[in-house]
Backbone bond lengths (Angstrom), bond angles and torsions (degrees), N, CA, C in turn:
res aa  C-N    CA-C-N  psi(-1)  N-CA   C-N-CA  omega(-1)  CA-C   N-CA-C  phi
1 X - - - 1.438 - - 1.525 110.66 -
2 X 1.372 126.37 -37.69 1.374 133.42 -176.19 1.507 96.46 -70.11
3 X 1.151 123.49 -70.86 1.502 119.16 168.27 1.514 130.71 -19.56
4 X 1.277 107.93 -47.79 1.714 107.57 -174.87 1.505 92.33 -80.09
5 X 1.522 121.64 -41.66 1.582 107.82 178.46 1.547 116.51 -45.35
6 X 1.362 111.71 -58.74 1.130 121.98 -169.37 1.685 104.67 -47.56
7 X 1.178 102.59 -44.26 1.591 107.62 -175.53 1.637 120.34 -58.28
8 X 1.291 98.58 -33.17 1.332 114.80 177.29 1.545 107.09 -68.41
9 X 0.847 115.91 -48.86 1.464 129.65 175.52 1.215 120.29 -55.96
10 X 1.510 123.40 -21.05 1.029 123.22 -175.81 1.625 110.11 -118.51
11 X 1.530 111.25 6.69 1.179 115.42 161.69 1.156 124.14 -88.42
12 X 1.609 118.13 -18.34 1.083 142.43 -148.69 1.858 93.82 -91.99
13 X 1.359 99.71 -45.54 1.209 111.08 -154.85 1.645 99.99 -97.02
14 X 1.353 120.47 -15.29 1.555 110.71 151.72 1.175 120.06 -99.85
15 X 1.272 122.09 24.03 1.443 115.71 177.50 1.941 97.09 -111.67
16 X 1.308 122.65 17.69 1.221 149.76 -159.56 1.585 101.64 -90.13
17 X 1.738 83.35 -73.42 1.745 124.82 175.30 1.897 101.20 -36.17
18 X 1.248 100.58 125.73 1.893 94.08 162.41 1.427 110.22 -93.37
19 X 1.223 114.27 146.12 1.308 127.10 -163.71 1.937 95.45 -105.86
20 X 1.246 125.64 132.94 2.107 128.23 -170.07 1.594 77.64 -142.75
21 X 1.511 92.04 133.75 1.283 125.57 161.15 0.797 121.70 -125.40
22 X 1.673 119.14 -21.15 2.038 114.88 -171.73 1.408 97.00 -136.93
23 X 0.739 132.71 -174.32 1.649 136.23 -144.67 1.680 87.75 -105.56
24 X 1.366 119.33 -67.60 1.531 116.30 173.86 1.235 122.26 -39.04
25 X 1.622 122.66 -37.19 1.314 110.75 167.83 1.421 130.17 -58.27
26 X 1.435 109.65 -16.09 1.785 122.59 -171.87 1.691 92.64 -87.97
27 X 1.567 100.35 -51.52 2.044 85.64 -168.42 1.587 98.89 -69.33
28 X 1.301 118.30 -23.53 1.850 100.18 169.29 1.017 144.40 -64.09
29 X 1.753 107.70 -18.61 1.318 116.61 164.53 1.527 113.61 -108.65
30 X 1.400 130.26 8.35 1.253 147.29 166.27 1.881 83.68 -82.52
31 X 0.755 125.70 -67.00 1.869 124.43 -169.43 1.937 105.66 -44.31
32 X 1.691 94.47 -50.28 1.485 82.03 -170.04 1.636 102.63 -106.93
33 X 0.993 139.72 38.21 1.451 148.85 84.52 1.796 126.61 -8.96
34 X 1.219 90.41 -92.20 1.286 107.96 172.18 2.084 105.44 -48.40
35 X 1.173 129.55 -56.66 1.164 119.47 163.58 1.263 135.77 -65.98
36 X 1.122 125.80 -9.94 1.302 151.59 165.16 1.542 115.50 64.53
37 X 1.550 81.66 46.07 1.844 102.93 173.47 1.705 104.01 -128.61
38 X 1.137 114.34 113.84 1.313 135.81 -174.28 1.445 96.48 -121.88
39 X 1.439 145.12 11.75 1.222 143.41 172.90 1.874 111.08 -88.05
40 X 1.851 96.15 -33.38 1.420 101.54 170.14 1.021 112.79 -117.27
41 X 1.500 128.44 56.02 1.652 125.92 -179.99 2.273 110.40 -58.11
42 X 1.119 60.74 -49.14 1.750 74.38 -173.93 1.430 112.72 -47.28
43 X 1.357 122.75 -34.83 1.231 127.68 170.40 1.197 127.62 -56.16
44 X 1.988 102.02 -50.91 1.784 114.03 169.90 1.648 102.92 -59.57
45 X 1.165 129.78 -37.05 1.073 150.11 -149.71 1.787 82.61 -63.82
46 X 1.400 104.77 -67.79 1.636 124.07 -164.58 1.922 97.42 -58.09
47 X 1.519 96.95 -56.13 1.656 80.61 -174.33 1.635 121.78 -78.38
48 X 1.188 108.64 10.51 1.786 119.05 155.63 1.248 117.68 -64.46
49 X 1.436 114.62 -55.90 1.073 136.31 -174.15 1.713 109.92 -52.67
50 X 0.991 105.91 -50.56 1.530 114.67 -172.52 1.584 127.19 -104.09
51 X 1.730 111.86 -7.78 1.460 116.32 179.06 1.234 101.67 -127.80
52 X 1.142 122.72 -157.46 1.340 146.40 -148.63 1.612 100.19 -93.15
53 X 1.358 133.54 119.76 1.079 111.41 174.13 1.635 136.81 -110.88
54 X 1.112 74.04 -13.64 2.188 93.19 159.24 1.416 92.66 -63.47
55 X 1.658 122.61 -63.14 1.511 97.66 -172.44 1.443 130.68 -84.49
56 X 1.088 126.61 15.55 1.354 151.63 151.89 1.451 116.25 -56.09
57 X 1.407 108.71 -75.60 1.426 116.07 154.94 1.630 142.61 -56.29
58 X 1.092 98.98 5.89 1.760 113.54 -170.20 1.708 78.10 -102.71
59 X 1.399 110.93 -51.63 1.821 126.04 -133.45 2.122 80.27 -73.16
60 X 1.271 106.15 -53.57 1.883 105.53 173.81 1.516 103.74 -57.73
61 X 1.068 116.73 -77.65 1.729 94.37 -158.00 1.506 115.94 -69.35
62 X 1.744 123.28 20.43 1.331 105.53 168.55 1.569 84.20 -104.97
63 X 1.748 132.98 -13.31 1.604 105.32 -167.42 1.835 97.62 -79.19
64 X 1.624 99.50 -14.60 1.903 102.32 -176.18 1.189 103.80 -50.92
65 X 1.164 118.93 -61.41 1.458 140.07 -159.67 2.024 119.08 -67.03
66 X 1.284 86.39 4.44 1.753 95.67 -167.46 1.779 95.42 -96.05
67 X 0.778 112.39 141.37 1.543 124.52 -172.22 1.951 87.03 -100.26
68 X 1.718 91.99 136.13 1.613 99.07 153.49 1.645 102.16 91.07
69 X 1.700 114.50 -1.65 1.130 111.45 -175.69 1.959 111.00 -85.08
70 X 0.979 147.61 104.84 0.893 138.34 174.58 1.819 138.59 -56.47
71 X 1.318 97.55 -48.20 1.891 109.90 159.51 1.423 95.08 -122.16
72 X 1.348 90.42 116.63 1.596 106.33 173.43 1.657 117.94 -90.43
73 X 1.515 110.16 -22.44 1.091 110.96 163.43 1.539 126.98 -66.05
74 X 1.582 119.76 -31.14 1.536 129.20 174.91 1.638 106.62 -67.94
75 X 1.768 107.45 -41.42 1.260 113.16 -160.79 1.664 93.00 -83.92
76 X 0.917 140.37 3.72 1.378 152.76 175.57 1.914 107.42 -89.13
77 X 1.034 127.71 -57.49 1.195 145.29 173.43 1.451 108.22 -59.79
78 X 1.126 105.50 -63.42 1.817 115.80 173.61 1.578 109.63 -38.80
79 X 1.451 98.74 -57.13 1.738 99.68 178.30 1.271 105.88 -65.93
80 X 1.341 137.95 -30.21 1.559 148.58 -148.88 1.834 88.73 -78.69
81 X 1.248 108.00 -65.08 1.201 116.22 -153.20 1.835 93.71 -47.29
82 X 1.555 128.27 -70.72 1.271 127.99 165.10 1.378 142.37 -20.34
83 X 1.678 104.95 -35.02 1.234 138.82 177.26 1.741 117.02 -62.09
84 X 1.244 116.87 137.75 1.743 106.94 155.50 0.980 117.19 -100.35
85 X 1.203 126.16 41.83 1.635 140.86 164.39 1.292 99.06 -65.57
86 X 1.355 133.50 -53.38 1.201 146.13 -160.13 1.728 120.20 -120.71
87 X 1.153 108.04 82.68 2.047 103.66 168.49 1.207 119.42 -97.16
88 X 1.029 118.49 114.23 1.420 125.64 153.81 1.651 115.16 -36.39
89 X 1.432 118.14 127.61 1.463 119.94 -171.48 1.812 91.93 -77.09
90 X 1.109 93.57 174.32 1.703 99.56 165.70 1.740 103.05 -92.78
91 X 0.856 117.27 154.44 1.417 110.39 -177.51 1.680 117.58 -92.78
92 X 1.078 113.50 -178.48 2.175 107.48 -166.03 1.714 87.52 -90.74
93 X 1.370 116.50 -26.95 1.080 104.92 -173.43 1.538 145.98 -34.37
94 X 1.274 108.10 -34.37 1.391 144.77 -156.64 1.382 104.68 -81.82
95 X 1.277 111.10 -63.42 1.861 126.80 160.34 1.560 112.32 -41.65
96 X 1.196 111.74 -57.22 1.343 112.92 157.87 1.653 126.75 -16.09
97 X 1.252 90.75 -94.03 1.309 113.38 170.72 1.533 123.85 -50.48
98 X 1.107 125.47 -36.44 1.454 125.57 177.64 1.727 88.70 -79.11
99 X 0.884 158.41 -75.57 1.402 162.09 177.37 1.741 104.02 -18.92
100 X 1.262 112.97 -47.41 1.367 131.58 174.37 1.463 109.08 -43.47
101 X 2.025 85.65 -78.60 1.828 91.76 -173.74 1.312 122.93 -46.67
102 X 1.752 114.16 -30.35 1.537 132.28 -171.73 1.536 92.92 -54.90
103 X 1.163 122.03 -77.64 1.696 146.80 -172.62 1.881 85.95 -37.51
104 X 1.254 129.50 -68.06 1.492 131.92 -173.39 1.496 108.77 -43.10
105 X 1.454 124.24 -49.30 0.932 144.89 178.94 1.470 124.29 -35.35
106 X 1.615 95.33 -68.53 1.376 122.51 -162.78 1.546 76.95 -85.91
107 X 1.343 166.70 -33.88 1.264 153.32 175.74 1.358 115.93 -58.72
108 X 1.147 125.43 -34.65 1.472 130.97 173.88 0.985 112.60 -92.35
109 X 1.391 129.83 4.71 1.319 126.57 177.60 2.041 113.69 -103.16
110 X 1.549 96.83 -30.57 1.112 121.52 160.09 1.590 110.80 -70.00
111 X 1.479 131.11 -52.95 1.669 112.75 165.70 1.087 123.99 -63.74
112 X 1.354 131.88 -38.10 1.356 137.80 -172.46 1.656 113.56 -133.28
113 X 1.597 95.43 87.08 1.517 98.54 -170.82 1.641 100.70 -88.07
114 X 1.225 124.26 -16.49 1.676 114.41 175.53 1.943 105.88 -66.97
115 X 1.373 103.60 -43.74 1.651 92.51 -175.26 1.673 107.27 -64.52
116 X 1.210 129.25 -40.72 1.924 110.91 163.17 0.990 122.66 -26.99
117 X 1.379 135.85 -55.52 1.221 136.00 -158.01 1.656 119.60 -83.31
């Protein structure tokens, strides 16, 4: 019985531990560290992954360092959003789809060549 406790205990207590495998996962939880929001790691985690991360990390420890800020994680985002720390890619989608309609196009133009004109 002491045994399975113990075990429990020690699952408990490495399941605590964060586990970094890729470099973005470290500045994502280095970000919400530094903000002292570990409730949305996964998020810093996500915008590591995909933006700038020198300016990511510059953009946290100057909102740390601001006196009077209350959620540093919102007031972090707020600046983020303004920032080119972070771009959104355009997505493949788009190419897609215009390639699509083209193909739709040229099909109806091939069944019904009197309505083109």
């Amino acid at each position: 019985m002491k045994l399975e406790k113990d075990y429990l205990e020690e699952l408990k207590r490495r399941a605590k531990q964060s586990k970094v495998y890729n470099k973005y996962q470290l500045i994502g939880l280095q970000i919400a560290e530094t903000l002292g929001d570990r409730e949305h790691k996964s998020l810093y985690i996500r915008l590591a992954k995909n933006g700038n991360t020198a300016k990511l990390l510059w953009l946290a420890a100057d909102v740390a360092d601001r006196r009077g800020v209350k959620n540093r994680g919102a007031y972090f985002m707020a600046l983020l959003k303004g920032s080119d720390a972070f771009k959104t890619k355009t997505p493949k989608k788009k190419e897609k789809t215009k390639k699509r309609n083209l193909a739709k196009a040229k099909r109806a133009r091939s069944l019904f060549p009197n309505l083109t004109k």
